[in-house]
Structures are given as C-alpha cells and as structure tokens.
Backbone as CSV, one residue per row, in Angstrom:
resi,resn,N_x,N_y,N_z,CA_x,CA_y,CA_z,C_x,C_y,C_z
1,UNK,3.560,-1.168,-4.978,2.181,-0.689,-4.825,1.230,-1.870,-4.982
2,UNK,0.191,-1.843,-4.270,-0.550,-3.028,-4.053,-1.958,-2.822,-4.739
3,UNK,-2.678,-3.916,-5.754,-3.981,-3.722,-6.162,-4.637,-4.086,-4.680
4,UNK,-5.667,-3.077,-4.932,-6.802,-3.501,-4.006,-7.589,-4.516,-4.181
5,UNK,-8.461,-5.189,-3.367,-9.879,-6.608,-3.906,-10.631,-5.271,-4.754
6,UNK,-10.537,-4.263,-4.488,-11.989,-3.754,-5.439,-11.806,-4.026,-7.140
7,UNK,-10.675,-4.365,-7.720,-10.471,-4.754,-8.924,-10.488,-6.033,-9.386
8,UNK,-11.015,-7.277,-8.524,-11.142,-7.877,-8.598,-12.353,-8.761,-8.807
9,UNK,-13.318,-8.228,-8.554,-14.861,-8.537,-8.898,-15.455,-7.801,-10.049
10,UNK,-16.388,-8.185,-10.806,-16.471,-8.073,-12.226,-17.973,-8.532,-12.324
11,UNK,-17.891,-8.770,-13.733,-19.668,-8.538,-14.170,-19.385,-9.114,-15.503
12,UNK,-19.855,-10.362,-16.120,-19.570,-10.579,-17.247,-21.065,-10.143,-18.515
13,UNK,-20.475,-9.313,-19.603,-21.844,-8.889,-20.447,-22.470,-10.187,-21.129
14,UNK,-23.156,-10.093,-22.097,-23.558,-10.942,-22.820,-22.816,-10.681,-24.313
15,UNK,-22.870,-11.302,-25.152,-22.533,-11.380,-26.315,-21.353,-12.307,-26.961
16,UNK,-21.658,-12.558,-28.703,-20.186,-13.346,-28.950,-19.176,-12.589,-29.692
17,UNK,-17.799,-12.874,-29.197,-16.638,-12.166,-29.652,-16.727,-12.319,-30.981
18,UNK,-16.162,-11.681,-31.847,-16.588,-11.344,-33.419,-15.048,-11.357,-34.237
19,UNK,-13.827,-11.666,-32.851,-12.314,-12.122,-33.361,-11.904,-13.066,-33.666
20,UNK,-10.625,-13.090,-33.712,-10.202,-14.536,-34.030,-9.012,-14.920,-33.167
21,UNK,-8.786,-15.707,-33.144,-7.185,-16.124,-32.350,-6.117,-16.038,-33.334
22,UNK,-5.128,-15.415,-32.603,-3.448,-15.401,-33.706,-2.590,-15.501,-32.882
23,UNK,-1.573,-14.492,-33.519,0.133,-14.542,-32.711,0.495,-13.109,-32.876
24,UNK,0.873,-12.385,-32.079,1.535,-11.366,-32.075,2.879,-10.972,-31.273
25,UNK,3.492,-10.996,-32.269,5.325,-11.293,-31.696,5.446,-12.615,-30.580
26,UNK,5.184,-13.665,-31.134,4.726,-14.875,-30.585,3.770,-14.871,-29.525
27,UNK,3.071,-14.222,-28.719,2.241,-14.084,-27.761,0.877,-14.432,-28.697
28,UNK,-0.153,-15.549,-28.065,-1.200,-15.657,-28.567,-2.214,-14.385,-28.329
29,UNK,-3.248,-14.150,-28.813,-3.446,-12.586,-28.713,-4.952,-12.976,-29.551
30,UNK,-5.760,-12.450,-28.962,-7.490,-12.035,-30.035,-7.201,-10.464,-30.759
31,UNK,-8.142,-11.220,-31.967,-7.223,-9.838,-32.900,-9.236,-9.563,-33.450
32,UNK,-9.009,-8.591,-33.823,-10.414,-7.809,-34.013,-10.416,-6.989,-34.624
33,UNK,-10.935,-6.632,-35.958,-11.139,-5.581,-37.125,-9.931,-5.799,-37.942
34,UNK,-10.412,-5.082,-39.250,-9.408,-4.974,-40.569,-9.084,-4.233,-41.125
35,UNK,-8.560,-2.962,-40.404,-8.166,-2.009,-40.507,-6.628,-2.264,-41.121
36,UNK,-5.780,-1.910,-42.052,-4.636,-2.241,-42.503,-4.111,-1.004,-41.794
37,UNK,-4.141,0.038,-41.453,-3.244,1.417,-41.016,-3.401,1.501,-40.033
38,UNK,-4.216,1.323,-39.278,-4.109,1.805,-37.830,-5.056,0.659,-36.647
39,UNK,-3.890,0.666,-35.758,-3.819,-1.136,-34.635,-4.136,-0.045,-33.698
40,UNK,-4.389,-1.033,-32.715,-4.761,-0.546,-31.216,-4.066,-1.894,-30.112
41,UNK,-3.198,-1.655,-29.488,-2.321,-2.670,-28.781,-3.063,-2.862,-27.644
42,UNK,-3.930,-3.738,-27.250,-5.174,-3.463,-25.960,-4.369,-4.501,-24.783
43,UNK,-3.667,-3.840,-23.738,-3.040,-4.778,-22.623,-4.464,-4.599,-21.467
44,UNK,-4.773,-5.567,-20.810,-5.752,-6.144,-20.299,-5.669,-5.620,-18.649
45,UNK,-6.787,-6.008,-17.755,-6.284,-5.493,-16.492,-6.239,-7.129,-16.115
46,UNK,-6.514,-7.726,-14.684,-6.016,-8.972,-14.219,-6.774,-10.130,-15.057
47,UNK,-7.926,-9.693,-15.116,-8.897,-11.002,-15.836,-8.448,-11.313,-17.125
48,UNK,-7.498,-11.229,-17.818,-6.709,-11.255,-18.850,-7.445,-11.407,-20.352
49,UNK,-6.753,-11.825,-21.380,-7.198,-11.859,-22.297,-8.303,-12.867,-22.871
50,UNK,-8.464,-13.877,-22.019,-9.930,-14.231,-22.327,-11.104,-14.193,-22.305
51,UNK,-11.158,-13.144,-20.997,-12.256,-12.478,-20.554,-13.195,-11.979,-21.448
52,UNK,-14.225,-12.526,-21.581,-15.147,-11.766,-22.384,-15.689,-10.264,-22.738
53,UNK,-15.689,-9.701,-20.937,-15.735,-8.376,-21.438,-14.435,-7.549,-22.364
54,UNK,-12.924,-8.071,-21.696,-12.154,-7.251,-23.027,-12.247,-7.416,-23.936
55,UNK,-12.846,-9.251,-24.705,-13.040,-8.755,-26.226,-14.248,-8.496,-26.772
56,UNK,-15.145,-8.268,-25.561,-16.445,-7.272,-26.283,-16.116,-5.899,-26.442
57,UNK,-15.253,-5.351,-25.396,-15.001,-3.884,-25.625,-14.039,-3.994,-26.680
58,UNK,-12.696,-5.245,-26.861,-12.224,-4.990,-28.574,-12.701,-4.636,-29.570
59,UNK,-13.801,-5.573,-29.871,-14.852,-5.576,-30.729,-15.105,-3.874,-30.754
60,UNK,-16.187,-3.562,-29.610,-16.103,-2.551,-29.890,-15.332,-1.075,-30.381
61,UNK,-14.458,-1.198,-29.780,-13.305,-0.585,-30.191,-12.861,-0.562,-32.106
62,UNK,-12.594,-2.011,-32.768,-12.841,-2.385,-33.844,-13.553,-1.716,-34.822
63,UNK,-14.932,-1.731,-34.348,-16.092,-1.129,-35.470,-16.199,-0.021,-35.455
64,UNK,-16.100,0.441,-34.235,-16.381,1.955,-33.860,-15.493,3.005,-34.330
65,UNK,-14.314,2.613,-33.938,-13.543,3.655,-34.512,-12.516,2.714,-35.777
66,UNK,-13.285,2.273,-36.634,-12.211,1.883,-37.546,-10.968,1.710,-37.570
67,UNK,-10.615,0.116,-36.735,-9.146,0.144,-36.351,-9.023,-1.189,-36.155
68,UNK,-8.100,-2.073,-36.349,-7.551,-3.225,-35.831,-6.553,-3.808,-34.532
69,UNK,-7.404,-4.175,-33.741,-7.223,-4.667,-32.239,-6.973,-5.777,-31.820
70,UNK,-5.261,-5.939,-31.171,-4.363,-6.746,-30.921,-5.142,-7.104,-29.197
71,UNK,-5.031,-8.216,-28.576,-4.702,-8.377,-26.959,-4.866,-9.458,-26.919
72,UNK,-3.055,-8.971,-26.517,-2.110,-10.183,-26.552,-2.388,-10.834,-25.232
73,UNK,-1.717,-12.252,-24.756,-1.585,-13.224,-23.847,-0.855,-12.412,-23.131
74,UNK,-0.327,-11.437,-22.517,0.781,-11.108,-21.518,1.124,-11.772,-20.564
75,UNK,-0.135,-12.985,-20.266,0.024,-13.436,-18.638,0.377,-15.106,-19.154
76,UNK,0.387,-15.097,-20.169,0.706,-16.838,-20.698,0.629,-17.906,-20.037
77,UNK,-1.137,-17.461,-20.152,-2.096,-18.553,-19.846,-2.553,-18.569,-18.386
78,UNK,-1.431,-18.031,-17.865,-1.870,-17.922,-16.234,-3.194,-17.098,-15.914
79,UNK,-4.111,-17.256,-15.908,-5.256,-16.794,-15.726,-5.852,-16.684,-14.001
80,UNK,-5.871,-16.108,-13.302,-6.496,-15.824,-12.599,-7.841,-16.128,-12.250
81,UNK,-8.581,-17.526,-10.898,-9.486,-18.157,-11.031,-10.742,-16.788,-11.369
82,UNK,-11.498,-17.017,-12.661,-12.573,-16.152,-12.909,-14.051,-16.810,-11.383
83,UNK,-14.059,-17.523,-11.858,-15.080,-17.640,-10.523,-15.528,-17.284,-9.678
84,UNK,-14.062,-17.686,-9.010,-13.641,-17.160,-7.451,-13.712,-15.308,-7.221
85,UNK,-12.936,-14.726,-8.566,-13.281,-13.291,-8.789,-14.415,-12.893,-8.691
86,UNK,-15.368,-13.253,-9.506,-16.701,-13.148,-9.705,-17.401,-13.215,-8.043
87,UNK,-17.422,-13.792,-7.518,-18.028,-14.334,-6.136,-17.480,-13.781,-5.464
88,UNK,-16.407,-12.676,-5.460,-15.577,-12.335,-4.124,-14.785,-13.433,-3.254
89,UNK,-14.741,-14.199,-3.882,-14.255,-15.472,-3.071,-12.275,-15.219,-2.792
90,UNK,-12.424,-14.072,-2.117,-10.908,-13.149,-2.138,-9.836,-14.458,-2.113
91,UNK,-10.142,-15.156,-0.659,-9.101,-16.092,-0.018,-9.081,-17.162,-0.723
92,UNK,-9.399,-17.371,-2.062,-8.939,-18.093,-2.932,-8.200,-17.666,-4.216
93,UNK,-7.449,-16.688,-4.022,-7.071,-15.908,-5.255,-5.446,-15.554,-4.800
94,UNK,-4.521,-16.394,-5.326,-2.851,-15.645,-4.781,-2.618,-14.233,-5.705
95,UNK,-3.124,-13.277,-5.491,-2.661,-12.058,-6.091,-1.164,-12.249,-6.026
96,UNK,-0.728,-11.431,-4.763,0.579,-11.680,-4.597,1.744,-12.574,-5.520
97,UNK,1.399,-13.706,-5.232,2.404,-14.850,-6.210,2.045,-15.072,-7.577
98,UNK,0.461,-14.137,-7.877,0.416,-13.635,-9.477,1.437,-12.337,-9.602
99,UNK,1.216,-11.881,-9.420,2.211,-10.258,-9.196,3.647,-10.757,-9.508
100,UNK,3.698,-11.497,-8.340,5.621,-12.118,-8.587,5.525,-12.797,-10.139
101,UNK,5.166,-13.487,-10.091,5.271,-14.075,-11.373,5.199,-13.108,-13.128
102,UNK,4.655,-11.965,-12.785,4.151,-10.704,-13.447,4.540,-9.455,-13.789
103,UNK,5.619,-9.216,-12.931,5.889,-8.024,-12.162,6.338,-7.138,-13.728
104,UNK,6.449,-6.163,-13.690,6.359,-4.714,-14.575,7.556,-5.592,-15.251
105,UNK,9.110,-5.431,-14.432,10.096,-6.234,-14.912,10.116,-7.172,-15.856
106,UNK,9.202,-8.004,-16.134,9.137,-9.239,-16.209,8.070,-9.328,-17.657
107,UNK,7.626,-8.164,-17.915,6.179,-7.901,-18.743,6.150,-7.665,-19.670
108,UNK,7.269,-6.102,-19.636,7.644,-5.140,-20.101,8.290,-5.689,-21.539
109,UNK,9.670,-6.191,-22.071,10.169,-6.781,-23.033,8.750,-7.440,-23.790
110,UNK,7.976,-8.087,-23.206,6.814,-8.632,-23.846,6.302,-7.186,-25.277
111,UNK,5.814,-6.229,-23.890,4.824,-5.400,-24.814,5.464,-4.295,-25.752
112,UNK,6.821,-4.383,-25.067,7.689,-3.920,-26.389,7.362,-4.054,-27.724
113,UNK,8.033,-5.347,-27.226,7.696,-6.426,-28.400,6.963,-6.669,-29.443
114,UNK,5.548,-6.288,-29.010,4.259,-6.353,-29.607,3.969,-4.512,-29.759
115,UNK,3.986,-3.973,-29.275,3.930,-2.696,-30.156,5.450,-2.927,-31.139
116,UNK,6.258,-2.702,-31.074,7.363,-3.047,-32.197,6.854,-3.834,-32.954
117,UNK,5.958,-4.452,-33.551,5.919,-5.664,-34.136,4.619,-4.748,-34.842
118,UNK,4.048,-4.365,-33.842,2.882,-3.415,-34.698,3.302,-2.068,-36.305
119,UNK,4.510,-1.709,-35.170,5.064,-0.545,-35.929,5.680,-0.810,-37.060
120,UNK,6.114,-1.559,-37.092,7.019,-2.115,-38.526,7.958,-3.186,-38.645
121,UNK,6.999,-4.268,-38.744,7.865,-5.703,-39.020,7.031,-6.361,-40.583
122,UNK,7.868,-6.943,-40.852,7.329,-8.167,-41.937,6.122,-8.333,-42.099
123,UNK,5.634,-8.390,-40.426,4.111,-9.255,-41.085,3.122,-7.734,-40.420
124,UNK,3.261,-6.905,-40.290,2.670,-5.778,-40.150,3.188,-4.263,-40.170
125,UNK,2.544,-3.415,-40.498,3.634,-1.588,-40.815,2.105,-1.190,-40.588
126,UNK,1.724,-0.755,-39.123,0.711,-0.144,-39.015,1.070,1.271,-39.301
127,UNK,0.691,2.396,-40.046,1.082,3.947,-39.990,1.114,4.631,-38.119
128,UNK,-0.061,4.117,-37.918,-0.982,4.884,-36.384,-0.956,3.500,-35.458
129,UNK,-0.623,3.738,-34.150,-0.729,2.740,-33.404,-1.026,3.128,-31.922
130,UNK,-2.109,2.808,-31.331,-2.424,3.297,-29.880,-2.414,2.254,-29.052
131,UNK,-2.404,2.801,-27.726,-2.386,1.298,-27.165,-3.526,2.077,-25.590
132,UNK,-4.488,1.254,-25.473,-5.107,1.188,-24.547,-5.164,-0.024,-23.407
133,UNK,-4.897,0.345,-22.019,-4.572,-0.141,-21.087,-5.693,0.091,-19.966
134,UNK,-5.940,-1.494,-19.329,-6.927,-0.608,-18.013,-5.979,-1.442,-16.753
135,UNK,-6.440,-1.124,-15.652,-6.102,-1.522,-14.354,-4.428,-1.930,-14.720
136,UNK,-4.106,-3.262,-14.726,-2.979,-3.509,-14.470,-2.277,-2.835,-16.048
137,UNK,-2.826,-2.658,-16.781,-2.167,-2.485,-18.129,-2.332,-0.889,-18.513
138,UNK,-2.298,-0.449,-17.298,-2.346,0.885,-17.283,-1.172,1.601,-17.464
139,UNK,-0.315,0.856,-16.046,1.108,1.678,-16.424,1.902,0.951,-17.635
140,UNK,1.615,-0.051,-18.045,1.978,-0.241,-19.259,1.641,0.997,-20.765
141,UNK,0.421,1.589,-20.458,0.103,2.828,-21.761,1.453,3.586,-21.413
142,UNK,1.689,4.236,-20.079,2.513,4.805,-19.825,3.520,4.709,-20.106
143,UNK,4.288,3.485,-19.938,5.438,2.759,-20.025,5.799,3.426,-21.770
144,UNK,4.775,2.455,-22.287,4.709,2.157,-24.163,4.811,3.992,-24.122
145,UNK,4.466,4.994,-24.089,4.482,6.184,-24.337,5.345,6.889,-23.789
146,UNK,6.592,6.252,-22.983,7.644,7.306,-22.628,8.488,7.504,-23.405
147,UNK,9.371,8.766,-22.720,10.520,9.456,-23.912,11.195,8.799,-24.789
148,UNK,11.656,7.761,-24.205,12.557,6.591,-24.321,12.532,6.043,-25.404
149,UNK,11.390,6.275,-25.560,10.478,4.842,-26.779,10.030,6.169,-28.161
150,UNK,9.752,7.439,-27.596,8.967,8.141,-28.511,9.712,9.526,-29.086
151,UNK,10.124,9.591,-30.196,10.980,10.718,-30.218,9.686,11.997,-30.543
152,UNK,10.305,13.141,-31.332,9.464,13.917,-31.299,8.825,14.071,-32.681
153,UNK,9.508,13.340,-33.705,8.522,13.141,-34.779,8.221,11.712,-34.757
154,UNK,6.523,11.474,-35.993,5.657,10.852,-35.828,6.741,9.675,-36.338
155,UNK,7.659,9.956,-36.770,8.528,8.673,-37.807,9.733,7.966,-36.589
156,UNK,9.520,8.822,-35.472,10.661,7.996,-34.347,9.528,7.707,-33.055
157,UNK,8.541,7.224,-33.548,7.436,7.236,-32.117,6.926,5.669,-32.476
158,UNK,6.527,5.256,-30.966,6.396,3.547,-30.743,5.298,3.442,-31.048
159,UNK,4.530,4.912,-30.587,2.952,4.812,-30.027,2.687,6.291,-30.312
160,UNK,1.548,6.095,-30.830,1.057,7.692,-31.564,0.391,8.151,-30.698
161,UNK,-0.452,7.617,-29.363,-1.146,8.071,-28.260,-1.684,6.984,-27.842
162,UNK,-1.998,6.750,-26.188,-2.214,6.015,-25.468,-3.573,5.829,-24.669
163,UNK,-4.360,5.544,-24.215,-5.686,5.895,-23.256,-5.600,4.859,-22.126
164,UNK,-5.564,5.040,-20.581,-5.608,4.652,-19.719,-6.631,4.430,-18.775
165,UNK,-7.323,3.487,-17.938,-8.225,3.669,-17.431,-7.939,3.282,-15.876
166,UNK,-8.124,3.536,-15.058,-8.400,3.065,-13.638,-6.340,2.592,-13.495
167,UNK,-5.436,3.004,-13.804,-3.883,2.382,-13.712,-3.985,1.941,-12.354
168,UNK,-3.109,0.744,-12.692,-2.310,0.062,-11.401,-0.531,-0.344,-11.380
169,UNK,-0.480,-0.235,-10.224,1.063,-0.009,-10.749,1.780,0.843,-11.035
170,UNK,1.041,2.044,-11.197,1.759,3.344,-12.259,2.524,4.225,-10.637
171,UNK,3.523,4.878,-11.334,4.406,5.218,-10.839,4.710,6.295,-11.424
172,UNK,5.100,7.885,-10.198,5.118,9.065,-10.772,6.110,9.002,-11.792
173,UNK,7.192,8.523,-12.130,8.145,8.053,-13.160,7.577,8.102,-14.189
174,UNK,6.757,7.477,-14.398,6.000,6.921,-15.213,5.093,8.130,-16.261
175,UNK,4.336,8.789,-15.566,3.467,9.989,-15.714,4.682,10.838,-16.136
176,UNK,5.648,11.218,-15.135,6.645,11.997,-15.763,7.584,11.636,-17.264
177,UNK,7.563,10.563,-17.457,8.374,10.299,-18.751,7.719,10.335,-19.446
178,UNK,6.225,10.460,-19.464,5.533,10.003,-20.422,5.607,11.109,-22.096
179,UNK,5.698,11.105,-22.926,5.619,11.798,-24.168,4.708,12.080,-25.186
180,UNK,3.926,10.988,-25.167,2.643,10.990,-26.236,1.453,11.336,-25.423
181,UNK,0.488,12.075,-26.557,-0.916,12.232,-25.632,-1.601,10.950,-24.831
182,UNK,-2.482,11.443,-23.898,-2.920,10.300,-23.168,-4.579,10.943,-22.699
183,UNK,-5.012,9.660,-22.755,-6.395,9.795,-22.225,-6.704,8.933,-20.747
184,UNK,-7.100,9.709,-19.840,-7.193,9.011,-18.542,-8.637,9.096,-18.381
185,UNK,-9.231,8.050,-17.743,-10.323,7.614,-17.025,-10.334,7.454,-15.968
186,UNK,-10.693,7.957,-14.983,-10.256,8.317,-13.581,-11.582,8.133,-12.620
187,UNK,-12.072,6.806,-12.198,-13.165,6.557,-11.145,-12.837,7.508,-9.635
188,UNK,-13.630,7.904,-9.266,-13.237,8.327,-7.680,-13.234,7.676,-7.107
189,UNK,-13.268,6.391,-6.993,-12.918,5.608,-5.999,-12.249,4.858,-6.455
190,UNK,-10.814,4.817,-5.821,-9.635,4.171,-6.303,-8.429,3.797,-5.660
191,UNK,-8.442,3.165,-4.774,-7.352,3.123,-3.918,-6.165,2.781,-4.447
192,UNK,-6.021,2.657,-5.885,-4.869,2.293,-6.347,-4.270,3.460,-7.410
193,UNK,-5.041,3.729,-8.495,-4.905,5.833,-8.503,-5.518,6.209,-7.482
194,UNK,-4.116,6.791,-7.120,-4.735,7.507,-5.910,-5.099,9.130,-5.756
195,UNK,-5.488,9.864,-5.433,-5.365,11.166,-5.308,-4.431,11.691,-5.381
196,UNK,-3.531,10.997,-4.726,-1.732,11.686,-4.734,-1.323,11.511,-6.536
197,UNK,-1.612,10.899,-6.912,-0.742,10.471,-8.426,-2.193,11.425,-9.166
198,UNK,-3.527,11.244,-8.942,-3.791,12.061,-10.105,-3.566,13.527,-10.205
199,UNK,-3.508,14.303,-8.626,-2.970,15.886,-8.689,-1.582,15.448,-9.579
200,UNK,-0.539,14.509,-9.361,0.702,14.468,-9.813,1.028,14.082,-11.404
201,UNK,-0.364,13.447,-11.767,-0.533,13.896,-13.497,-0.809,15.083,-14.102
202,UNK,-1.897,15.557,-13.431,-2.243,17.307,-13.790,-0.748,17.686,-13.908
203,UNK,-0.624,18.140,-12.945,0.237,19.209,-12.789,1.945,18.818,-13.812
204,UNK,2.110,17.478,-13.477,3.118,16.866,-14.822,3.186,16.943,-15.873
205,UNK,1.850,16.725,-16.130,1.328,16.581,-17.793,1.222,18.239,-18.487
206,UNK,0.815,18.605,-17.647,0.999,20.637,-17.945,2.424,20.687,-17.971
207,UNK,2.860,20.554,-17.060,4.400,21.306,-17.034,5.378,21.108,-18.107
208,UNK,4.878,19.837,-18.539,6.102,18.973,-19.897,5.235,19.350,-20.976
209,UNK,3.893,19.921,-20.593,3.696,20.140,-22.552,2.873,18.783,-23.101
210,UNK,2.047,17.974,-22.497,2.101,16.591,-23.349,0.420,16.795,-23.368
211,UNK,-0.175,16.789,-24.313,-1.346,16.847,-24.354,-2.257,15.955,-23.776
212,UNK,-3.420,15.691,-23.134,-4.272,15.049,-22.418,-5.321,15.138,-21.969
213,UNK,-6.444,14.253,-22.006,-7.945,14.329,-21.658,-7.855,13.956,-20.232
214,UNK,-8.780,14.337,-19.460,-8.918,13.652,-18.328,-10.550,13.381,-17.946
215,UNK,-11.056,12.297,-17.776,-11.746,12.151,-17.406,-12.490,11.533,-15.957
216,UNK,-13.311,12.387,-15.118,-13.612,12.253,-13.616,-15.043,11.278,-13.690
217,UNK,-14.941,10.307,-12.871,-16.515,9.448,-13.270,-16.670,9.256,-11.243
218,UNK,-17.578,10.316,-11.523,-17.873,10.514,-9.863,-18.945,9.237,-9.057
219,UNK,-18.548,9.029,-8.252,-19.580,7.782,-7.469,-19.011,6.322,-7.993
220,UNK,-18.555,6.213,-8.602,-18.262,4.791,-9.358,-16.759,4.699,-9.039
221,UNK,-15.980,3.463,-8.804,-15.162,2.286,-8.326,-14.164,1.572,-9.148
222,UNK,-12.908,1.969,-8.931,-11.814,0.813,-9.828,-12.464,-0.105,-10.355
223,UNK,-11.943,-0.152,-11.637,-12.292,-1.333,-12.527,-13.641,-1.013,-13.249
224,UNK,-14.954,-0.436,-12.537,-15.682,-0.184,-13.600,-15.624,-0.107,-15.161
225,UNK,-14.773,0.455,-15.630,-14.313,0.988,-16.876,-14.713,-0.634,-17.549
226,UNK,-14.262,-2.190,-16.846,-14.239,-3.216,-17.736,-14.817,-4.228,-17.323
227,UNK,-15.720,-3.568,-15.878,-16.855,-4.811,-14.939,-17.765,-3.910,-15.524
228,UNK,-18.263,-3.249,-15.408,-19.972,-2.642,-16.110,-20.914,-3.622,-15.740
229,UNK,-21.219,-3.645,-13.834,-21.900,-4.392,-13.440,-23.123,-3.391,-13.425
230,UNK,-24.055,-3.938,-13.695,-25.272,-3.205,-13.587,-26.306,-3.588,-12.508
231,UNK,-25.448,-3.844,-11.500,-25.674,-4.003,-9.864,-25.386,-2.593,-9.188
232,UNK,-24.433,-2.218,-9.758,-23.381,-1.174,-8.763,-24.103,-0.118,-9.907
233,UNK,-24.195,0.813,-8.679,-25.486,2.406,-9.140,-24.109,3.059,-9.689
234,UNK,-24.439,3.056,-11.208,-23.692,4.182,-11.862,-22.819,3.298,-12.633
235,UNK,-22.394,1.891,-12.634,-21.112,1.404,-12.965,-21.385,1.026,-14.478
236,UNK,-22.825,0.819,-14.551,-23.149,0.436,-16.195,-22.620,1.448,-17.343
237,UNK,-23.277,2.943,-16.489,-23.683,3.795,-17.619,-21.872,4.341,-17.303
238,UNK,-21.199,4.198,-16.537,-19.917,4.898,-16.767,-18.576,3.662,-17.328
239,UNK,-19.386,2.796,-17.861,-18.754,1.966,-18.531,-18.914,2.040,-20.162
240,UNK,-20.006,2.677,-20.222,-20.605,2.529,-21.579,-20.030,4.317,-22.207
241,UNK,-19.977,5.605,-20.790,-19.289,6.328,-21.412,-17.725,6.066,-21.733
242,UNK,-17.021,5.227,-20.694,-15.645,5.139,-21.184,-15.799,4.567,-22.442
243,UNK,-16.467,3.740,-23.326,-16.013,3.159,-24.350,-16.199,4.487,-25.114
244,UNK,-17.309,4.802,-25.313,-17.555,6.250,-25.835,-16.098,7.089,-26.210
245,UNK,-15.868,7.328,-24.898,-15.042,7.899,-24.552,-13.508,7.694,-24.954
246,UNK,-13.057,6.609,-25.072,-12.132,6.228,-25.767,-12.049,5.675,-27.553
247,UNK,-13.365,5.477,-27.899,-13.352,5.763,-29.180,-13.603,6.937,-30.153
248,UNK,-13.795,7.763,-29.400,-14.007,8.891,-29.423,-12.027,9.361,-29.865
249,UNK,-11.534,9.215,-28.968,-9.771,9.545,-29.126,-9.831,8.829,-29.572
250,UNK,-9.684,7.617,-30.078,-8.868,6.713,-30.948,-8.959,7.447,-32.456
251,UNK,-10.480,7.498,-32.567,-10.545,7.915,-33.859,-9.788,9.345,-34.455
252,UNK,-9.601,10.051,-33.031,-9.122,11.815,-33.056,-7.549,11.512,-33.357
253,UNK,-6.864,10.586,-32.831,-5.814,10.367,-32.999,-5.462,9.366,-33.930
254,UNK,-5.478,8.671,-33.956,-5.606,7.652,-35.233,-5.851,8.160,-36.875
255,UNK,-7.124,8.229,-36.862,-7.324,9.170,-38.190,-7.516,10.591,-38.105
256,UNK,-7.504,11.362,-37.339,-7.758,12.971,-37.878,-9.411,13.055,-37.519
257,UNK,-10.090,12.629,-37.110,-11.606,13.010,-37.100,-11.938,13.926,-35.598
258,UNK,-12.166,14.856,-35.792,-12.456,15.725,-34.744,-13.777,14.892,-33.784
C-alpha cells in the first residue's frame, strides 16, 4: 500500500520542546513528563522524531493527561528532507527507497522492543502503557495491540489501549487482530485510510467485541492530525480537537478518569 504526497507537507508550530533526549531499548527517543505509572509509546508518522510538531504534541500529551512520553528514533536518523516536505518539493523526496529501507518487517522487532521495555524491565515497570501512532505509525498502534501480544487480563497485555490517527500501512489483518481498545481519528480525505478499511474497522471492531472511539473530521486531509497548518480551512482547529481528543482517552484509560 502506497502513502500518498498528501502526507507529506506539513506546517511547523511555534514553541520549545520541554523534553529531553535518552535511550529507550537502545533507540534514541525524546522523553517528556514524570509520570512513574503510566508511559505513552508515541511512534511518529514520516517526519520522524525530531520534528517539532511531535514533540509539541508530546509535550502536550505529558501535561495534559498526566503521563510520561517515549518517541523513539524508529527511523535511525534517516530523516526525510524536512524542507523539501515543507515546499512540496515532491521530486526530491525517495519515499519509495525510504519505505524499503523501513518496511513494517524491518520496524516491527524495534517497537516491540520499546513497548517491552516500557512494560517491565530494569530500568522501567510502567503499570498502564498506551501507545499512540499517526500516519505511518499507525499500523504500528495496531500491530502493538494485537492478540498476539495482548492476553485477556491486564497482567498478560503489552498495551493497555492504543489511539490512531490518519494509519498508513494498516492492513485488514491488522484491524482484525487487534485486541485492546482503540481510538481512531479518521480525516475524510484520505487516500491511504481508505473507505474500504474504515467500513472494515466498524464492522470488525463490533463483531470481536473490542471497544472503540471513532472519530470523523469532515473537510480536512491526511496528516492534519500532526501538520495543523492554519492555511488549510479547518486543519488548525481539527488538529487542536485531535489532541483534545486523545488526551481525553489517555487519561480514560490510563488512569480511570471519565
């Protein structure tokens, strides 16, 4: 399945990150808040982990719902020219031979890794652990939340619940294995969730029993959720509800707060 260019142009906010740099299951990673019980595993969409807007929305994430926020290097270092993104400057950008280099295959053992490392190692025993994913790190929530990984009590589970925004990559597999609650953010314009896969979450996500929000953000465009260009009519204010919106669940799941 192929990202579209519409996930590729962006909007950088203002402000300074309020994290720090570390290591998480050797992956360098910006870490944010001091929450001792409950992490938030934040996998990135292409603009990766240095991008300013993901660790303003860490941050946010952090304060808001009282929690400590991992996002890790997944792409190790390979960064994707920001510039050229920024400008639309498409025909300077190898998606493709980023992808190869990237691929789900290839990723996956990574974010294991780092949620395992969240859940109970030496240098961390988070109780609660979520993991929020946008664009490319979408089917990764999925991934981190299937059967496989999550038994049916809270003491055999990787990931206590997941929130997804705009997925790329994701695969009905994916939706179908999935086990833990999930929160979706769902732009209508999306050539990469497509219509076909979101009827094929409804109707999945009912049939297996797995609890889930869904959210429809009408008029607004892949990737919004983490460009919040305030060029594009509508993309600000439905950027500012997804954060809402996902701290909103973090906190419901995480700690108990209605």
């Amino acid at each position: 399945m192929s990202i579209s260019n519409c996930c590729l142009t962006g909007f950088e906010w203002t402000g300074t990150p309020a994290g720090r740099v570390g290591t998480l299951a050797s992956k360098n990673t910006y870490i944010t808040g001091t929450n001792t019980t409950a992490a938030v595993l934040f996998i990135t969409d292409l603009y990766g982990w240095t991008f300013l807007n993901n660790r303003l929305l860490a941050d946010h994430y952090a304060r808001e719902a009282d929690v400590t926020v991992y996002v890790p290097d997944f792409f190790d270092g390979d960064i994707l020219p920001l510039d050229a993104m920024l400008a639309e400057r498409f025909q300077e950008v190898d998606l493709p031979g980023w992808l190869a280099r990237h691929g789900r295959e290839k990723v996956e053992p990574d974010m294991l890794a780092c949620a395992r490392a969240l859940r109970g190692t030496q240098q961390h025993q988070y109780q609660r652990v979520a993991v929020v994913g946008f664009c490319y790190g979408g089917w990764a929530g999925f991934r981190l939340g299937a059967r496989e990984f999550n038994s049916e009590s809270d003491y055999g589970r990787l990931v206590d619940c997941v929130a997804v925004g705009h997925p790329s990559l994701l695969m009905k597999k994916d939706i179908e294995e999935l086990a833990v609650p999930v929160l979706i953010l769902a732009p209508e314009i999306d050539m990469v969730y497509t219509p076909e896969l979101k009827v094929h979450t409804f109707t999945t996500l009912q049939a297996n029993g797995v609890p889930f929000q869904y959210h429809h953000f009408p008029k607004v465009a892949h990737a919004c959720m983490v460009r919040g260009d305030e060029n594009k009519e509508g993309e600000r204010a439905a950027m500012v509800q997804g954060k809402n919106v996902v701290v909103a669940w973090l906190r419901h799941n995480l700690h108990g707060i209605a």
